[in-house]
Each structure stands twice: as C-alpha cells, then as structure tokens.
MIDO-270051 format. One line per 3 residues: number of its first residue (from 0); their letters; for each residue y, z, x of N, C-alpha, C. Coordinates in nm, 3 decimals, always signed. Example, Ala and Ser with C-alpha at 12.3 -4.5 7.8 and 13.67 -1.06 7.14 Angstrom:
% residues 2
0) AS) -0.569 +0.780 +1.319 -0.450 +0.780 +1.230 -0.330 +0.780 +1.320 | -0.225 +0.708 +1.285 -0.106 +0.714 +1.367 +0.003 +0.787 +1.290
//
This chain:
% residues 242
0) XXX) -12.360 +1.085 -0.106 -12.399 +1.191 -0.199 -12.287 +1.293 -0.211 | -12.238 +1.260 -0.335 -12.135 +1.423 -0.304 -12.157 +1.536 -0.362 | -12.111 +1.624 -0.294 -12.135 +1.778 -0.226 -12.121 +1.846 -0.353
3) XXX) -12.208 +1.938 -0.376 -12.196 +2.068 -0.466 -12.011 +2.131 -0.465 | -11.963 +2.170 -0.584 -11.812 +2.213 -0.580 -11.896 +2.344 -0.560 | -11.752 +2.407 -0.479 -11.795 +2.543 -0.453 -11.767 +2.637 -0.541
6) XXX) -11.876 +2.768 -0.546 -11.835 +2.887 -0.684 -11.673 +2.919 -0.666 | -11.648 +2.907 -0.831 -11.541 +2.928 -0.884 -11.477 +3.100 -0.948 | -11.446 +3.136 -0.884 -11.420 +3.310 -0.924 -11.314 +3.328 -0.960
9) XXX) -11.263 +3.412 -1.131 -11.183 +3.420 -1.154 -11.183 +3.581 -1.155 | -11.027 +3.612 -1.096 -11.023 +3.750 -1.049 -10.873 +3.760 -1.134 | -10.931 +3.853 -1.214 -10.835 +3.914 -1.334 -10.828 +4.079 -1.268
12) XXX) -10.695 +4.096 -1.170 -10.572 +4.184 -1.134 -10.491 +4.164 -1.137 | -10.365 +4.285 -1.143 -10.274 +4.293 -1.170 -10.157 +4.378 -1.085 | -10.256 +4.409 -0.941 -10.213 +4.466 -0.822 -10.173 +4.347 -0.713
15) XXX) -10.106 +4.323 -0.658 -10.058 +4.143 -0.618 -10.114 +4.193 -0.440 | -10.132 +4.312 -0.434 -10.199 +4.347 -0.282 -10.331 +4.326 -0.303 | -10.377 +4.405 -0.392 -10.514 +4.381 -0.389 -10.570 +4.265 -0.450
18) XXX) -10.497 +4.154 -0.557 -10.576 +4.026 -0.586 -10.567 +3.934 -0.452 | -10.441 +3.966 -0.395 -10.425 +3.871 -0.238 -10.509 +3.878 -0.135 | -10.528 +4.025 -0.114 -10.685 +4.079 -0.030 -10.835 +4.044 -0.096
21) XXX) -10.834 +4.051 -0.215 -10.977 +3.965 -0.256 -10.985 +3.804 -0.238 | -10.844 +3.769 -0.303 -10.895 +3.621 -0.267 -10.903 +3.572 -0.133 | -10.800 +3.628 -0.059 -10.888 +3.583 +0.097 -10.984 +3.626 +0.157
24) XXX) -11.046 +3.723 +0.089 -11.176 +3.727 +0.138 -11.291 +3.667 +0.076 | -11.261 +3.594 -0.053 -11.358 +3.503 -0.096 -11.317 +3.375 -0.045 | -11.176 +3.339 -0.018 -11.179 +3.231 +0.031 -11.248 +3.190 +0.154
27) XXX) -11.235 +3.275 +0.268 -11.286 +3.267 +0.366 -11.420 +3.252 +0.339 | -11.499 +3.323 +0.228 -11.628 +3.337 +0.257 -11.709 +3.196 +0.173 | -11.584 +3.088 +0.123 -11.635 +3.000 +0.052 -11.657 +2.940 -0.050
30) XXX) -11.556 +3.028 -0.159 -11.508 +3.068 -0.298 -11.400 +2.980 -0.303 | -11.434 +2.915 -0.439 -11.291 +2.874 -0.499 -11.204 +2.996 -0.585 | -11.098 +2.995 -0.586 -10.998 +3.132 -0.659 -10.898 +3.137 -0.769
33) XXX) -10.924 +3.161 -0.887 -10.843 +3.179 -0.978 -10.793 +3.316 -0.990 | -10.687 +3.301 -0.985 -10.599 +3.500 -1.007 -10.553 +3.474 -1.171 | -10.547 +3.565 -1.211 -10.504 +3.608 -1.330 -10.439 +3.768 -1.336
36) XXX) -10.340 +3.787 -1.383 -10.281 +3.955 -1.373 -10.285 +3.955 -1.456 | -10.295 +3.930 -1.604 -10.291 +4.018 -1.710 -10.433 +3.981 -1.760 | -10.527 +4.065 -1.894 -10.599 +4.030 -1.972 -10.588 +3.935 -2.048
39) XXX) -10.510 +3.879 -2.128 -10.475 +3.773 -2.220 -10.501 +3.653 -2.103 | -10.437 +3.656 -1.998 -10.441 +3.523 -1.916 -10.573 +3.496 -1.879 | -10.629 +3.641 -1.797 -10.755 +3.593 -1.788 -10.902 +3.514 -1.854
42) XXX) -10.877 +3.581 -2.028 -10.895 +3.556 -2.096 -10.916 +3.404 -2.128 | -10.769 +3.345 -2.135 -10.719 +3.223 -2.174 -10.793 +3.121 -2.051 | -10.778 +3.135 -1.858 -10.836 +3.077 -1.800 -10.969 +3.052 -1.811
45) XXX) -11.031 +3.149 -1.853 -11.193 +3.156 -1.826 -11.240 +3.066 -1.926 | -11.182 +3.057 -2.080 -11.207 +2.971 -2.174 -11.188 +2.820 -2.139 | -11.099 +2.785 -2.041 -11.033 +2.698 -1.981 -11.040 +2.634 -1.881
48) XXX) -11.128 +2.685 -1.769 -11.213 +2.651 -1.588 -11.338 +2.692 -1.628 | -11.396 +2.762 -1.671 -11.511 +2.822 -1.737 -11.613 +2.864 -1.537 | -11.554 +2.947 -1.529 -11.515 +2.985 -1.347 -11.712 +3.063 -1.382
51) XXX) -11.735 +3.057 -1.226 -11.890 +3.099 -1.212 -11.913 +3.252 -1.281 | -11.840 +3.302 -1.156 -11.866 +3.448 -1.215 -11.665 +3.504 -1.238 | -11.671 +3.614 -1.324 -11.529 +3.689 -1.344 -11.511 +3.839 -1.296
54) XXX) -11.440 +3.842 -1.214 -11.401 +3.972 -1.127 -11.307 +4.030 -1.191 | -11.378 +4.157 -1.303 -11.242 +4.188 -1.381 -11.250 +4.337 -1.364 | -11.082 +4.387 -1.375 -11.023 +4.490 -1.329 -11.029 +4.568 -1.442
57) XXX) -11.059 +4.704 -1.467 -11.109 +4.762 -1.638 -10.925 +4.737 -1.678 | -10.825 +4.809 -1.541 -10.659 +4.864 -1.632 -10.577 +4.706 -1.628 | -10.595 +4.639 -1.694 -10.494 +4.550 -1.680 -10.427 +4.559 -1.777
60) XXX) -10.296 +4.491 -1.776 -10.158 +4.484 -1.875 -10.219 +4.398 -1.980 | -10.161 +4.399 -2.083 -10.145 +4.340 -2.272 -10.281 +4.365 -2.286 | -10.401 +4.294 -2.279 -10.536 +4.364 -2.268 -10.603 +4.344 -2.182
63) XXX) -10.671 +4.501 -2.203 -10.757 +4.612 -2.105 -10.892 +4.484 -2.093 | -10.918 +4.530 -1.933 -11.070 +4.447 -1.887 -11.161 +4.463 -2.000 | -11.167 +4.589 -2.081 -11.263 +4.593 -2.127 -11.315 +4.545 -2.262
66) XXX) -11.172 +4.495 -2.326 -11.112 +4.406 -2.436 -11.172 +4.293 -2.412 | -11.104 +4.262 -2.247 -11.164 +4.077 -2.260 -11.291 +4.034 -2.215 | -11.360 +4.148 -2.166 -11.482 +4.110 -2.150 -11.597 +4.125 -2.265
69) XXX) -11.498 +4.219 -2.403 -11.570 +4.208 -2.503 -11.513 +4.043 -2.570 | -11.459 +3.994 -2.566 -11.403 +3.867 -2.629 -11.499 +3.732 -2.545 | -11.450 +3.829 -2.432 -11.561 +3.685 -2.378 -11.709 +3.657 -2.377
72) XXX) -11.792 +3.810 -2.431 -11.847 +3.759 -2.493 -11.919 +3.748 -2.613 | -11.818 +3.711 -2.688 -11.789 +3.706 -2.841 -11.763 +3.528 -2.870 | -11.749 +3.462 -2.734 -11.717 +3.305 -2.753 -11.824 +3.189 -2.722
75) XXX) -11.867 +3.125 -2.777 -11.966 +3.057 -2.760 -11.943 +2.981 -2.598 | -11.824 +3.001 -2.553 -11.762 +2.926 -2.409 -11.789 +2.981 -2.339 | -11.787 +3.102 -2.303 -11.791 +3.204 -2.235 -11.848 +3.332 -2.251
78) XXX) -11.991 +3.315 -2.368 -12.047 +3.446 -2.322 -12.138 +3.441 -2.234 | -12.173 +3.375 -2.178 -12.263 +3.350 -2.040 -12.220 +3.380 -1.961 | -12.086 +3.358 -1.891 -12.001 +3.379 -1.751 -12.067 +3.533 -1.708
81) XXX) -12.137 +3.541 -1.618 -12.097 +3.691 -1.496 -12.012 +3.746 -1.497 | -12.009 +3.882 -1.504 -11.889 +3.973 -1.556 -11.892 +4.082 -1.435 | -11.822 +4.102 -1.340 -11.858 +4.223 -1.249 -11.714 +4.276 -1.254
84) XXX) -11.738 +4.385 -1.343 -11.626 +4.475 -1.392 -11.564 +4.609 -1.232 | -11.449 +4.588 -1.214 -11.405 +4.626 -1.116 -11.241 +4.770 -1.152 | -11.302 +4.840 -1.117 -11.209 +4.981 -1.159 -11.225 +5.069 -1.042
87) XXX) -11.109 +5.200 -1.092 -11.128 +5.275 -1.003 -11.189 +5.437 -1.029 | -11.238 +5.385 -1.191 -11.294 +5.492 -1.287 -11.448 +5.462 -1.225 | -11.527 +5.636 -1.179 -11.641 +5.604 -1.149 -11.759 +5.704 -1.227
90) XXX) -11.718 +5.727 -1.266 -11.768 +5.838 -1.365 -11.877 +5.736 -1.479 | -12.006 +5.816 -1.494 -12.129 +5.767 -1.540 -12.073 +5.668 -1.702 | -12.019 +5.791 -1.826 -11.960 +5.731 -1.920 -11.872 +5.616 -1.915
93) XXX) -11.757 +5.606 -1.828 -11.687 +5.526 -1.798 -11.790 +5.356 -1.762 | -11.886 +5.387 -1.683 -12.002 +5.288 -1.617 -12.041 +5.221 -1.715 | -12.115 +5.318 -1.817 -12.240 +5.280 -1.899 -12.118 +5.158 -2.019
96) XXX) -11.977 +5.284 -2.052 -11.890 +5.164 -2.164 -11.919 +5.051 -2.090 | -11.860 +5.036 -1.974 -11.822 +4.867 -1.909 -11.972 +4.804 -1.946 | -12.043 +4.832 -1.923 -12.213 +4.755 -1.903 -12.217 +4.721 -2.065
99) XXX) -12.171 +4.834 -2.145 -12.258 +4.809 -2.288 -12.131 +4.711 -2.326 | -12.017 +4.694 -2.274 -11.949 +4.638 -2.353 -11.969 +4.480 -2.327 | -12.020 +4.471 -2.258 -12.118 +4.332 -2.169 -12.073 +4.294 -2.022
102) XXX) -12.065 +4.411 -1.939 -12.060 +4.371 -1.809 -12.182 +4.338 -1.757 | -12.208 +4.265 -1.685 -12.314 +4.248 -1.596 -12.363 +4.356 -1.431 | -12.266 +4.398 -1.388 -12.238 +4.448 -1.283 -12.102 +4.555 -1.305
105) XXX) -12.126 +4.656 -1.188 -11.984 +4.754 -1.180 -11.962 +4.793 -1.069 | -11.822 +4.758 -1.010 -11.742 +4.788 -0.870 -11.679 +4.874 -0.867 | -11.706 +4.968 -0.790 -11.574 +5.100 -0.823 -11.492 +5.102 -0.690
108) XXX) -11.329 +5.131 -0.685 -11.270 +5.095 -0.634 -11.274 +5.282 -0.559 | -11.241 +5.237 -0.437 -11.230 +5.150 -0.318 -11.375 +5.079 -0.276 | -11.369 +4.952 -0.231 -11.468 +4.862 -0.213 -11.438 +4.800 -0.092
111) XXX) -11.561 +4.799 -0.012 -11.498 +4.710 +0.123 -11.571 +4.508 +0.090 | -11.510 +4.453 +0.166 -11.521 +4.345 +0.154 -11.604 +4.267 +0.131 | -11.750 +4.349 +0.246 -11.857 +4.325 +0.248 -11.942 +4.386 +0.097
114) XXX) -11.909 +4.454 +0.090 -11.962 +4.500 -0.083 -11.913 +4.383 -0.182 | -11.795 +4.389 -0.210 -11.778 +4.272 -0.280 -11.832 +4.148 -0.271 | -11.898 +4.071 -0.172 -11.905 +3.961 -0.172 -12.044 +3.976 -0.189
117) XXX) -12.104 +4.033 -0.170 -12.258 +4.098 -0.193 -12.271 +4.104 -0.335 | -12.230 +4.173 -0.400 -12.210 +4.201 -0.545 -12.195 +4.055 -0.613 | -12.101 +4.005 -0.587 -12.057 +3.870 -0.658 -12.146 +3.764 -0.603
120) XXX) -12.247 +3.755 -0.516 -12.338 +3.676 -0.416 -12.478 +3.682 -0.561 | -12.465 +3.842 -0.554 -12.622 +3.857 -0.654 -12.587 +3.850 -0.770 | -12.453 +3.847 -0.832 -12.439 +3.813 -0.987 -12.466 +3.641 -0.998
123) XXX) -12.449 +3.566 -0.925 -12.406 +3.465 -0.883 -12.642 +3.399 -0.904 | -12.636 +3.460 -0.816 -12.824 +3.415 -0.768 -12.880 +3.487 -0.898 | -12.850 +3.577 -0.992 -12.947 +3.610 -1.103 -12.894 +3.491 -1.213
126) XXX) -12.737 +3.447 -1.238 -12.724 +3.350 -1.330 -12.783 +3.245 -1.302 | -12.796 +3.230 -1.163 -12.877 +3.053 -1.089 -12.999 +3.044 -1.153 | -13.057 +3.243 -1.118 -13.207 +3.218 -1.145 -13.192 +3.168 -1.272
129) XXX) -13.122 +3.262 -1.377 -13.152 +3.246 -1.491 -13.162 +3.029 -1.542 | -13.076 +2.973 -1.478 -13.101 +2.850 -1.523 -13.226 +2.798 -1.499 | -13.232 +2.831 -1.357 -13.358 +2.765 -1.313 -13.516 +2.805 -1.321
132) XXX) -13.499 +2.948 -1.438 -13.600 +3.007 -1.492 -13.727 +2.876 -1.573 | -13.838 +2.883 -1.559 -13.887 +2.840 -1.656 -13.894 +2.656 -1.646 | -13.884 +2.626 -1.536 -13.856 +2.487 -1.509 -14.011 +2.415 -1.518
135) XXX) -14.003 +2.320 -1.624 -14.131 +2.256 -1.696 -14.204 +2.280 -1.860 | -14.083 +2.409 -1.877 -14.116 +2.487 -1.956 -13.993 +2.498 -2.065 | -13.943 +2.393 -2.141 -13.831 +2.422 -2.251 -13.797 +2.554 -2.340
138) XXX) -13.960 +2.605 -2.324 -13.906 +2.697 -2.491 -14.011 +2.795 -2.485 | -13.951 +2.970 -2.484 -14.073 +3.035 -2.480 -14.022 +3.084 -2.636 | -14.144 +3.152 -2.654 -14.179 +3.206 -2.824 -14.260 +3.318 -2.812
141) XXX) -14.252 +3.375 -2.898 -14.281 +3.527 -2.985 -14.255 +3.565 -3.103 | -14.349 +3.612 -3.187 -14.330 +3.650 -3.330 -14.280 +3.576 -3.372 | -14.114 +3.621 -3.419 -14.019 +3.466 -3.500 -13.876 +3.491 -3.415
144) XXX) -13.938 +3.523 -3.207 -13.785 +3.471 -3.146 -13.845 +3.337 -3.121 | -13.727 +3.288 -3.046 -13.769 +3.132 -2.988 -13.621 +3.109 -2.895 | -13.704 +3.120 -2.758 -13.616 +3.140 -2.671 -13.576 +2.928 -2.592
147) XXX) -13.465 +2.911 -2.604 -13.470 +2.725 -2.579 -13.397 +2.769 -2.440 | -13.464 +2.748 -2.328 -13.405 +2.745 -2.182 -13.340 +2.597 -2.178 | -13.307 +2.525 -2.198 -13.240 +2.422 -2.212 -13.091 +2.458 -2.231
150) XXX) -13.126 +2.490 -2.359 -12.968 +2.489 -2.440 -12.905 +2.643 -2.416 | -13.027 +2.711 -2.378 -12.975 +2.865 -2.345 -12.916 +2.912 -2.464 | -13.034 +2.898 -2.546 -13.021 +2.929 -2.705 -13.142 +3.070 -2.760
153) XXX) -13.096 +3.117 -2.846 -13.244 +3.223 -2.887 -13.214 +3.206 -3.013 | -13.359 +3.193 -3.154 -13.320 +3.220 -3.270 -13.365 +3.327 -3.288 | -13.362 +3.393 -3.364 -13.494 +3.486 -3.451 -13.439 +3.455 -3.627
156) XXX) -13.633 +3.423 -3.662 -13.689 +3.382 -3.769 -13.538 +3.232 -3.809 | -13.483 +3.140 -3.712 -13.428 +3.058 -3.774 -13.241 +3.097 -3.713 | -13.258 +3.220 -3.710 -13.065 +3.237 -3.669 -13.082 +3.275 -3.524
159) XXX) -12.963 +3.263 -3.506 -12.918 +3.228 -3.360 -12.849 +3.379 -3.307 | -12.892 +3.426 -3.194 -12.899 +3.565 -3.140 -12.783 +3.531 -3.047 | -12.705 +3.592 -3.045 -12.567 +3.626 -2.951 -12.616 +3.715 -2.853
162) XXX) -12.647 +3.678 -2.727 -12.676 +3.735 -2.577 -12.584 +3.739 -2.481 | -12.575 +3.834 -2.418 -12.497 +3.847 -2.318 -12.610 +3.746 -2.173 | -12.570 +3.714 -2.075 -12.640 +3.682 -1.956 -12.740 +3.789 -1.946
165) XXX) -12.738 +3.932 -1.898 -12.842 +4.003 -1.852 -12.935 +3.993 -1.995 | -12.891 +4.056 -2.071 -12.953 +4.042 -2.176 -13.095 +3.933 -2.201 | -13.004 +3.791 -2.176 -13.093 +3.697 -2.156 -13.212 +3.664 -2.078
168) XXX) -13.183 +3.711 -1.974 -13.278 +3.757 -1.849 -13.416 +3.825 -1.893 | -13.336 +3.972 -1.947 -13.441 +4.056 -1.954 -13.550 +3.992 -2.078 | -13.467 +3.908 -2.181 -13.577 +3.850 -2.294 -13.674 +3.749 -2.222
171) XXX) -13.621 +3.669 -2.153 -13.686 +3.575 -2.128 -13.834 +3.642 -2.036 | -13.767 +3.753 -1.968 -13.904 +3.813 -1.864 -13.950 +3.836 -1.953 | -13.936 +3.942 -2.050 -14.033 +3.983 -2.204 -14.120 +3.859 -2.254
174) XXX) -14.086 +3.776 -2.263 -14.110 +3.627 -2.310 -14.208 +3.569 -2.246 | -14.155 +3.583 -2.117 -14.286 +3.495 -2.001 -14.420 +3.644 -2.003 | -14.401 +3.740 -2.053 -14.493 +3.809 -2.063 -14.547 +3.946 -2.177
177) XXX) -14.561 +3.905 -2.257 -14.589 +3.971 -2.408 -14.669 +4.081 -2.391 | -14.606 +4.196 -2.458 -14.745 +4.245 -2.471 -14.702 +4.395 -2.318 | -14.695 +4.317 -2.234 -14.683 +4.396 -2.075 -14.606 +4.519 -2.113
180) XXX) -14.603 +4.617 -2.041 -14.531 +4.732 -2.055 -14.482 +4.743 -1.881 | -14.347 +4.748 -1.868 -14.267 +4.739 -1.744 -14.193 +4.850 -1.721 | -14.174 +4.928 -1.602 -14.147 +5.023 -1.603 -13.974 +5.008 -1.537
183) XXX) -13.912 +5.088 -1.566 -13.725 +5.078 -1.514 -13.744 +4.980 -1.400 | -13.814 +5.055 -1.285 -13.793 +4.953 -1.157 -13.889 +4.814 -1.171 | -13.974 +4.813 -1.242 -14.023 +4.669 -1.243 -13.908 +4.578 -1.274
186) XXX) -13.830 +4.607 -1.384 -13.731 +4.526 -1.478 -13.623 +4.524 -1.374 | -13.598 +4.633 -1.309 -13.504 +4.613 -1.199 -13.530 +4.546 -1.087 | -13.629 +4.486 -1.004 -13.686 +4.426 -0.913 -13.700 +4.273 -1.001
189) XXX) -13.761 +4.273 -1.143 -13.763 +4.141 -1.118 -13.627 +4.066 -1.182 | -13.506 +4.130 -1.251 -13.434 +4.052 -1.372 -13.339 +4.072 -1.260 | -13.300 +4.190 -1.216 -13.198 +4.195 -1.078 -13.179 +4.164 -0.976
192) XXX) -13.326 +4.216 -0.952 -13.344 +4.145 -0.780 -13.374 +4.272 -0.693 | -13.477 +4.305 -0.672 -13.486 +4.415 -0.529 -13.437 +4.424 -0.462 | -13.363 +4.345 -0.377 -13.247 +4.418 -0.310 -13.074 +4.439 -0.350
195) XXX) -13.129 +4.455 -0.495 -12.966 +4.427 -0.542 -12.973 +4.601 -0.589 | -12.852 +4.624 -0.532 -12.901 +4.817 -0.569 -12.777 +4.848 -0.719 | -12.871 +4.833 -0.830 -12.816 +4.857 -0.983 -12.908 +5.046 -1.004
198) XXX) -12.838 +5.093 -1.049 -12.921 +5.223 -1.106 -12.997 +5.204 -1.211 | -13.103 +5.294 -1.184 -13.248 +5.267 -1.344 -13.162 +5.281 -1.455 | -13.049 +5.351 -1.499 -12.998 +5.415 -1.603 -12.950 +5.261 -1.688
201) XXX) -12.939 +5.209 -1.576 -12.826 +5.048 -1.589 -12.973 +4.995 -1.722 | -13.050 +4.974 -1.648 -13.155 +4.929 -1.744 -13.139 +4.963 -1.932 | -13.142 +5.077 -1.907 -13.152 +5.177 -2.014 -13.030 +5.077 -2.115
204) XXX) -12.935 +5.089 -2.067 -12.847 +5.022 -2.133 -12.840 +4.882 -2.202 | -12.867 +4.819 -2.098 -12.919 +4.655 -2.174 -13.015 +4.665 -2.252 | -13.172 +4.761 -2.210 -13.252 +4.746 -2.323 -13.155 +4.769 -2.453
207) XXX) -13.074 +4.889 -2.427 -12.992 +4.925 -2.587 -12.904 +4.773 -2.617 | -12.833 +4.693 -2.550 -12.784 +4.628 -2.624 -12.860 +4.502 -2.656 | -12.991 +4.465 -2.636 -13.084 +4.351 -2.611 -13.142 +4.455 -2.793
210) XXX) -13.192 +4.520 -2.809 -13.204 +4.578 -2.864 -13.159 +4.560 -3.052 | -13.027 +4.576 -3.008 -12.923 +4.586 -3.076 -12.871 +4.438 -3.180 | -12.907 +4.353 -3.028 -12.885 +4.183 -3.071 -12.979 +4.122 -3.180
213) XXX) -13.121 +4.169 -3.124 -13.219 +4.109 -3.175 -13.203 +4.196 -3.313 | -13.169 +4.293 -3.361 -13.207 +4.374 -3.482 -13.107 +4.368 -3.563 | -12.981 +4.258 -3.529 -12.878 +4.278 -3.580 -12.910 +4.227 -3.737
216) XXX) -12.991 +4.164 -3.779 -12.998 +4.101 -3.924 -13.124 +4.167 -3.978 | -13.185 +4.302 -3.905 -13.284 +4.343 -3.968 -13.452 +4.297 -3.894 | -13.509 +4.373 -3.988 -13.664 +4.313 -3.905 -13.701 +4.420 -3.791
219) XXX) -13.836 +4.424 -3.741 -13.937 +4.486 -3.654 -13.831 +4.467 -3.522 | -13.844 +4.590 -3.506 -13.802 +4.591 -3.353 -13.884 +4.567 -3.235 | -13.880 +4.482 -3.186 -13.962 +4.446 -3.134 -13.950 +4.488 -2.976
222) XXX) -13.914 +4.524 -2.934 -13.862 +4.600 -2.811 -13.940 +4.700 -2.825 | -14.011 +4.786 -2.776 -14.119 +4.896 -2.762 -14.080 +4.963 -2.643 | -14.059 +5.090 -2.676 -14.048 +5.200 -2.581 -14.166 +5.263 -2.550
225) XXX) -14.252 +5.288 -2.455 -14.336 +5.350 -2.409 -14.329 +5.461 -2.292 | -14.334 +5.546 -2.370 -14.317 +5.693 -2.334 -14.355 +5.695 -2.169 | -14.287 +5.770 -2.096 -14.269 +5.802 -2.001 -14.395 +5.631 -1.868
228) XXX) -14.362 +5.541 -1.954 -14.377 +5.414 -1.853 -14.251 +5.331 -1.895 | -14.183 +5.298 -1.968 -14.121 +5.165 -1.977 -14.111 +5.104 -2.086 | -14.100 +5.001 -2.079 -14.044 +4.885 -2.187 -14.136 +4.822 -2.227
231) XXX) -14.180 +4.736 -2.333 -14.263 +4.602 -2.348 -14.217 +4.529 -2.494 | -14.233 +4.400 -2.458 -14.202 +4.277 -2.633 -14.338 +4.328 -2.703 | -14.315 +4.402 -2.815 -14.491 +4.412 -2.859 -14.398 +4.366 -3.050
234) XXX) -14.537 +4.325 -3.125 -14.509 +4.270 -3.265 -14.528 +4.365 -3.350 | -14.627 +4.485 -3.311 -14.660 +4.637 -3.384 -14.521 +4.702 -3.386 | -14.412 +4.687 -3.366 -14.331 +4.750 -3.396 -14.326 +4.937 -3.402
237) XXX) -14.382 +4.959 -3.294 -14.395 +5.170 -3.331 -14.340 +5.155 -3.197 | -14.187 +5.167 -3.264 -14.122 +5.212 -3.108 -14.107 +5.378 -3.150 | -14.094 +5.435 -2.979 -14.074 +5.564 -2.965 -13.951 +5.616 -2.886
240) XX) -13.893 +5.713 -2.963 -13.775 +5.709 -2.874 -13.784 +5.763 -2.713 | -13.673 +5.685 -2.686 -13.692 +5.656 -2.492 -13.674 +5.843 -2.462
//
C-alpha cells in the first residue's frame, strides 16, 4: 500500500534567514518545502505543484503577498489553496486587507515555531474538513445556490460563484442548515475549529466577502444579518445592517 505524500508548503520569502528557519522547522515536523523569494515566483510555483497550504510574506519583491494572493485567487488552479498570510504589519486594517483580499489565516511576525506549525496544522485540518464535508451527500441547495461538494463547485440561479476556501466553508455550514441564525462564535467553533484562536472580527469579514460573491450578478441577498445575534442563509431577504 503506498503511503500518503506528505503536505506540501509553499513558503513565498524573501529573507534567506528566515525562509531557511521555516523550512527546517517544517521539515523536521514532516512537511514537504517549496521556497519561493519573490511574488511572481511564488505565484508561478503554486500554479505549478499546486502545494497544500501557501505561507506568504505580505513585503515581497516584483509582487507584494498581497497581489498574489489576490491572483491566486482569481485562478481556477489555485483559488482553493490555504493562504496563511505572514508579515510583520500587525495592526487591525492591515489584518482585515490580508483576510478580505482572500487570506485564510494571519501570522504576524515575530512567530515562534510552535505557532507556526499550529497555524499551518489548522489551515491544513479545515481544508481536509472541507473535502471531507458532506460525505454521502453530493450537492446541497437553497433558493437558486447549488452547492456540488464533489467538484467544489457553487452556482447561483445557473452561474458559477468564485469562492475563496473559507468562504466555502462558511456556505456550505449555511447550507447544511437554512434558516439557523449563528452567532460570531458559533461560526467560529464550527467553520474554524474551537481551538483554533481566529478573532470574531475575522468572521465579520468573510461574511463581507461571501457576501459580496454571491451578490455579484445581482439578486436577494441572501446572507441575513440579525441584529445583535449573528448570521443566517434566509430567502426573505431583509438584511439589517451588522
């Protein structure tokens, strides 16, 4: 029987101390390692190994992390990949750009080892979940989305919705439960993981770009804000602002 290949991490820096100190500490811990120093390269690999999760640095040379993690996911190859955006900018605005621009996760530098591998451990177990979401179960539906766990496809009314990974997550929980109204930490306990420590605010954000996806061609918003509880998929469309 042969063996599972081990996760593939591509780590887009451009500091040759600090990509050398990450990769041996993923190596050791069991990681396969792609380095990349500039944006363009990283870019170009990820389209190219199509690596588990991507460890990207916001300042890199020709283009900025935050360029290629908008490109990547802008590509039908790679907008799925795990994105755990890694800087030394820690400041809330700085946070929320990386997330909305489709990070999945955010590392602020200085980071010890054990953080990192933690971080990249639970980006790693929410994309797993996400495959293994829904097993027996091809295709959830609502109104006119239609979510295909197979193909890791969404339409609405017929066209095809461009999702980031979290994004995906959070529809599909909406999906497996209509109607429900979930409050920050519910959505954070179940799409993240309870012991994965993301801030409520983080939420806030994906609802905006989950949001954003689904409404891009028009139509009922179907995302419902409910005043001082949370979130819910409802078809009445009377959202209120958060």
């Amino acid at each position: 029987m042969t063996a599972a290949p081990l996760p593939l991490v591509l780590v887009a820096e451009d500091e040759p101390a600090i990509a050398t100190l990450i990769r041996y500490n993923l190596e050791r811990a069991g990681f396969r390692v792609l380095v990349a120093t500039d944006g363009a390269q990283a870019l170009r690999v990820a389209g190219e190994q199509t690596p588990d999760v991507v460890l990207l640095d916001w300042m890199l040379p020709v283009m900025s992390g935050i360029e290629v993690c908008r490109q990547l996911r802008l590509s039908q190859v790679t907008r799925h990949l795990p994105v755990l955006m890694v800087t030394a900018r820690g400041e809330e605005a700085d946070r929320v750009q990386g997330l909305d621009t489709g990070a999945d996760d955010y590392l602020t530098k200085p980071f010890s080892p054990a953080e990192l591998l933690a971080r990249i451990k639970a980006v790693l177990r929410r994309a797993q979940g996400s495959k293994g979401a829904g097993a027996g179960l091809d295709r959830l539906a609502f109104s006119d989305l239609l979510m295909d766990l197979t193909t890791h496809t969404v339409l609405r009314a017929g066209t095809e919705v461009k999702l980031g990974p979290t994004e995906f997550r959070l529809l599909r929980h909406f999906l497996q439960h209509p109607e429900a109204v979930f409050t920050r930490e519910d959505l954070l306990a179940s799409v993240w993981g309870g012991n994965v420590h993301v801030e409520v605010r983080t939420v806030d954000v994906h609802i905006r770009r989950l949001r954003k996806a689904l409404n891009a061609d028009g139509g009922t918003d179907l995302i419902r804000t409910v005043r001082s509880a949370g979130y819910a998929l409802t078809a009445r469309g009377d959202v209120a602002a958060s």
